[in-house]
N, C-alpha and C positions, 0 to 999 in steps of 0.2 A: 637603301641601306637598312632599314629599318626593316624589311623582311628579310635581307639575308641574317639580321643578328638575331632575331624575336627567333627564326625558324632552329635555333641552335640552343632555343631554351624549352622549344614546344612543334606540335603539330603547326603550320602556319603555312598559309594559302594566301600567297601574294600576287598582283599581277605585274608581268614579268618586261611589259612594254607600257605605253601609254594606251593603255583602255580606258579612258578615262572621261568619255562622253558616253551619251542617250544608247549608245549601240556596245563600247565597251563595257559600260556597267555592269549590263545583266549577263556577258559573258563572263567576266571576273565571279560573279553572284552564283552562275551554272557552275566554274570549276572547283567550288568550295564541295571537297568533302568531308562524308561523317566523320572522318576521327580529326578534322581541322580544329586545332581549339580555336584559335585568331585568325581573321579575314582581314584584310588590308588593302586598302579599294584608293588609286587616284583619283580625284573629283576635280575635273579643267570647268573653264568656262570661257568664253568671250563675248559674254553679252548677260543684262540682271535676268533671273528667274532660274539661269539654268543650275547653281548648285542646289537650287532649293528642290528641285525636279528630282537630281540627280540623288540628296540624300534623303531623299523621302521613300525610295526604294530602299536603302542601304540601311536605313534608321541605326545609324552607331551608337555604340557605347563611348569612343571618343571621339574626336575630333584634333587635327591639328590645323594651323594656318602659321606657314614658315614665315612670311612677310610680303609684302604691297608693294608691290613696283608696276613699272609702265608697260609692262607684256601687254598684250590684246587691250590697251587704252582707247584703239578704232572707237568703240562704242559707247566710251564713256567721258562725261565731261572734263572731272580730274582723276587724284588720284582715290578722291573721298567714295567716287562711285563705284573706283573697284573696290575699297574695302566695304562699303553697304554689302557689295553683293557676292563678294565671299563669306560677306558674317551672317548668310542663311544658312548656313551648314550653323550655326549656335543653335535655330530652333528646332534642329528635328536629331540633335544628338539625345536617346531616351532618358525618361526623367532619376535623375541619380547619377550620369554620368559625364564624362569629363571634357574639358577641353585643352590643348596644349597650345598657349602662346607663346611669340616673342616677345620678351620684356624690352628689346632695345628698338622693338619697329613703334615708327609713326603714330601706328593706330592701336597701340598696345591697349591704350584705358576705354577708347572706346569698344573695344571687344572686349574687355573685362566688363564694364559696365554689364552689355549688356548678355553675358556670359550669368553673371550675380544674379540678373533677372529671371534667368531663366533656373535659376539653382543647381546651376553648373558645379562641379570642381574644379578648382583654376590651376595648372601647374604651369610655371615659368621657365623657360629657361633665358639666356643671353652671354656677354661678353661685359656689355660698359655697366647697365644696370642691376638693382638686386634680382633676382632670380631663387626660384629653389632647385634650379641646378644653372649654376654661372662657372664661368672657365676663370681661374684664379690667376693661369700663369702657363706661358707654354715655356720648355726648356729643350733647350735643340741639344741631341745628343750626337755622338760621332755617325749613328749608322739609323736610329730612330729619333723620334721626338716624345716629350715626355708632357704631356696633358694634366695639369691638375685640376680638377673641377669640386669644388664646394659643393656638396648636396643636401640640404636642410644642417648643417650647422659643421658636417663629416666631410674629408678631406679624400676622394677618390683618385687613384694614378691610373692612367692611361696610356701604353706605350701604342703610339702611331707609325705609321709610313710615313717620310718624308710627301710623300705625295697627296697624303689626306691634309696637310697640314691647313688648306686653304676650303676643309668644308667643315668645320669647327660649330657651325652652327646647323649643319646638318648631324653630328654628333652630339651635338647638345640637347637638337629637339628628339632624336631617336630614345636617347638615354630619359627623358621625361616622357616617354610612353612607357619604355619599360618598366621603369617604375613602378605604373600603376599594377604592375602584376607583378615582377618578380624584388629582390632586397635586390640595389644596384651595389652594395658593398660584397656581393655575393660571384661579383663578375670579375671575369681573369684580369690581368694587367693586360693581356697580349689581347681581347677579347674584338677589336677591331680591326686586327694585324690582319685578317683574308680577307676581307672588303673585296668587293672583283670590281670595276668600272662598269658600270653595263654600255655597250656602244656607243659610239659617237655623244658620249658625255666624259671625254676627257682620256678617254684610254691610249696610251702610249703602247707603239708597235713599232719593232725595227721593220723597214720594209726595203725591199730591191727596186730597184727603177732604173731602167737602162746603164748597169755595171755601175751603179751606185747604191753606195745602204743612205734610207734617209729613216733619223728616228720620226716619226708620225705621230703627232697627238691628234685625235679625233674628238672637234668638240663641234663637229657638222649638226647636230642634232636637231636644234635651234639656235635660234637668234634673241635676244633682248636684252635692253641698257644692262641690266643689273646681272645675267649670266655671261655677258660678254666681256664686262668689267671685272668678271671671277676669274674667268677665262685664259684674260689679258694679265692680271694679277699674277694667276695660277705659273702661268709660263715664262713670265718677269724672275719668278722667284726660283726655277729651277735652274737646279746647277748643271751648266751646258760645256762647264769645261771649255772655254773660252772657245765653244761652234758655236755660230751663227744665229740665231732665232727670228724664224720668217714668219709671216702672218699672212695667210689669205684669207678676205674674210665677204661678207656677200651681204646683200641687204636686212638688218631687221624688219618685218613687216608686222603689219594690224598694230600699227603705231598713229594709224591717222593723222589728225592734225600737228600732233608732235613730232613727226618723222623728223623733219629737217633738224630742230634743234638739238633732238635727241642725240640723231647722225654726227652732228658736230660735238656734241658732249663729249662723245668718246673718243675722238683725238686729245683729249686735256689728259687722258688716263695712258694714251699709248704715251705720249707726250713726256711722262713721267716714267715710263719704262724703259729696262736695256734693250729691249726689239730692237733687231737690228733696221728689218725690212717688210712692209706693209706692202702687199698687193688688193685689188681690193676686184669683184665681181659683181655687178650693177648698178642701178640708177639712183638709188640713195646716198649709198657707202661712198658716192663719189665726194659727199659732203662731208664725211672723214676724214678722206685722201685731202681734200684740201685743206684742211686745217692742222695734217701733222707738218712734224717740221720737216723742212726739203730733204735730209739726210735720209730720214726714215721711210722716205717713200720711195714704193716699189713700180710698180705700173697699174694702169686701171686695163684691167682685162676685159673685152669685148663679147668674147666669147668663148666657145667651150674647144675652138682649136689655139687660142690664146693661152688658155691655161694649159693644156699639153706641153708647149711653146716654152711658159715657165718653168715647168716642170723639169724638163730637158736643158736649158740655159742658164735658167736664172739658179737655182738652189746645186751648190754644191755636196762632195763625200762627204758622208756623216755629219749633216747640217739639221739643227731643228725645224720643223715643219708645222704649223697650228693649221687649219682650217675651221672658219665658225661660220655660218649664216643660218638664216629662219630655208624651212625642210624647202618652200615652194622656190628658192634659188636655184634647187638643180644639188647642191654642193653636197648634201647627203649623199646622193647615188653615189658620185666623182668621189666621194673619200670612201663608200664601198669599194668600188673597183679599184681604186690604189693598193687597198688590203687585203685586195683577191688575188693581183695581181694581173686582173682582167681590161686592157687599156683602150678595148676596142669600144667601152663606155664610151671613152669619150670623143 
């Protein structure tokens, strides 16, 4: 999000997938050309030492950190040790420049702290807490939605897609980078209205499947509590015209010792949604499947001619369709070739 809006104000050289380890870095690093004013680099990690690696080449003028959840927890004891070691990207942002936090995460004041220390600039954004850019108010309009966000004391409108409505703090924290460069009172109303989905992160396609349209959202990409609970949210909340809404969804992994409870966590979330029907594809998710309620559940699928199986019997004409799981499920490919229309995947 944040490189396709900054590339509409300036030269901007973003990476365009997840390059975002020891090997994508210095690729993202190579495609930056001369007339680039802004470079915009992902920095992943699942294990301590590697942002500090990773922004030690990149030496930013900012930093952001969206928020601290259970993704890649394998290697860490709680949640305290992912945020140690994401907040190595605070000591190698150079000296004068900035960092963007959540004011509503967890670990908000212990990255301020130690943001202060290093003589950061702190810009905030959020939803419940103060912020110097906080979301005031959303208002749902007949065809968009209307965003208003507080930006240091000034009153900003935003007219959105009904569809962005559920990444609001991915809005929030783009608009507190821009800032540091350009007046935010300077940007359109419409100014988010082309946003494009990039892949298998939520993108909605009508597809054909044996003399059937099924609409398809793709959120195959990954798996973890906290995008899966977006996910699940995201597709609760659209308006489906009284079709159907299915869920296939596949194991979260590099959860370690939390797997189990996590896996059951999120049936408390399907649990509270209209989803009609949960299918689920591996050996954790079966820990979901058993904790929604009886109505809502679909079948646990075996295999990869199982889900064909579904595909074909279980989902009716113009029925909603979600698939989510972490990439090493398989389920990525399987939601390519749905939107290839290529079925000999599977």
């Amino acid at each position: 999000m944040l490189g396709q809006m900054l590339i509409k104000k300036c030269q901007t050289s973003y990476s365009k997938k997840s390059h975002n380890n020891k090997y994508g870095i210095p690729i993202s690093l190579f495609n930056i050309k001369k007339e680039d004013k802004i470079g915009i680099f992902e920095v992943g990690m699942d294990k301590k030492g590697e942002i500090d690696l990773l922004t030690k080449k990149i030496m930013p003028n900012v930093g952001v950190i969206t928020n601290i959840s259970y993704a890649h927890v394998k290697n860490f004891k709680n949640l305290k040790g992912i945020a140690q070691a994401k907040s190595e990207i605070i000591n190698n942002i150079i000296h004068g420049g900035s960092i963007v936090l959540n004011a509503d995460d967890h670990f908000f004041k212990f990255f301020k702290i130690k943001a202060k220390k290093n003589k950061l600039k702190i810009i905030s954004f959020g939803v419940k807490n103060t912020a110097n850019v906080k979301l005031i108010k959303i208002k749902k309009e007949k065809f968009n939605t209307l965003l208003l966000i507080n930006y240091n004391g000034k009153t900003l409108k935003f007219s959105i897609k009904k569809d962005l409505e559920n990444y609001i703090y991915n809005i929030l924290s783009s608009l507190s980078v821009i800032s540091i460069y350009f007046n935010l009172e300077s940007l359109k109303k419409s100014f988010f209205n082309d946003y494009k989905f990039p892949e298998g992160r939520g993108d909605l396609k009508l597809i054909n499947f044996r003399k059937k349209k099924i609409y398809f959202i793709d959120e195959s990409y990954n798996s973890n509590p906290l995008s899966l609970k977006f996910a699940l949210n995201k597709l609760n909340d659209l308006n489906s015209k009284s079709k159907r809404k299915i869920v296939l969804l596949g194991d979260m992994l590099e959860l370690g010792k939390y797997s189990k409870i996590l896996h059951k966590e999120v049936a408390k979330t399907i649990n509270k949604t209209q989803i009609d029907k949960v299918y689920v594809y591996g050996r954790d998710i079966v820990e979901t499947f058993n904790k929604i309620r009886p109505q809502k559940r679909g079948k646990i699928l075996n295999s990869k001619k199982d889900i064909l199986n579904f595909m074909k019997n279980d989902i009716k004409d113009s029925e909603y369709l979600m698939i989510k799981g972490s990439n090493s499920t398989g389920l990525n490919k399987i939601s390519q070739s749905l939107k290839a229309g290529k079925l000999n995947a599977f």
